[in-house]
N, C-alpha and C positions, 0 to 999 in steps of 0.2 A: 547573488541570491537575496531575494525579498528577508527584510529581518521577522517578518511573521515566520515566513517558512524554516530560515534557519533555526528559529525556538521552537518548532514544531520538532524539526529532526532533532534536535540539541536533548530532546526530551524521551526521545526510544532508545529502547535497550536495543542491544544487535540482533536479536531477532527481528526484532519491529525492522528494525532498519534493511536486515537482508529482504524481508516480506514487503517494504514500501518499494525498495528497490524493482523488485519484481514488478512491482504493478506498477511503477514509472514505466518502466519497457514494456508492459502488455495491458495496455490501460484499462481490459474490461475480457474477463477470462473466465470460462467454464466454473463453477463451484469444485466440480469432483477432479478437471484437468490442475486447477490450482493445487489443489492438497497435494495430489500426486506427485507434481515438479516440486514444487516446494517441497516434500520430504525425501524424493529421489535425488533432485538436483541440486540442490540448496542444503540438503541435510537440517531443515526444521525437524525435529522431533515431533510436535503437537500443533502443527500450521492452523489447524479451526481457531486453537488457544489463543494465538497472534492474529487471526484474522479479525476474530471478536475483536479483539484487543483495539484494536485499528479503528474497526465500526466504532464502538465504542467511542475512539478519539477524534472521530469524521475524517479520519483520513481513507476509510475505505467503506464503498456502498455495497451493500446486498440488493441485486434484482432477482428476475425470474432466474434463477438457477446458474445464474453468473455473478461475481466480484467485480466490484469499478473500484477505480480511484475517485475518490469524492469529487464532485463538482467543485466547490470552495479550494481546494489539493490542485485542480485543473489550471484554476482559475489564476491563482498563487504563482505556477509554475508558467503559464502564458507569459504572465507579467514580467518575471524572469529572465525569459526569451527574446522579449521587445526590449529591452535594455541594452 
């Protein structure tokens, strides 16, 4: 793993981390499908809380009525894979 990414992750609480988690495996999800999973399946309490949380850190984008994983996050995790 990229050492940017590891201080990235080194830096979330377990929330963040089960909510990044999520959006490694579903790289660009509904807004209202996310919260849902995320509080039914994952057991977040306050998923919007963490999702900001994330935007906030660029680890996660808001489009039209859907959540991404950042670009940069993409990018990180490419690099990763080619190794």
């Amino acid at each position: 793993m990229s050492s940017e990414l590891e201080r990235i992750l080194e830096s979330l609480d377990h929330e963040e981390r089960i909510v990044f988690e999520y959006f490694r495996k579903n790289l660009s999800v509904g807004e209202i499908l996310a919260v849902k999973e995320l509080k039914l399946i994952h057991r977040i309490n306050d998923p919007l809380r963490v999702i900001d949380s994330l935007i906030k850190k660029n680890i996660l984008e808001k489009g039209a009525g859907c959540i991404n994983l950042s670009s940069s996050i993409k990018e990180l995790l490419k690099k990763r894979k080619e190794r």
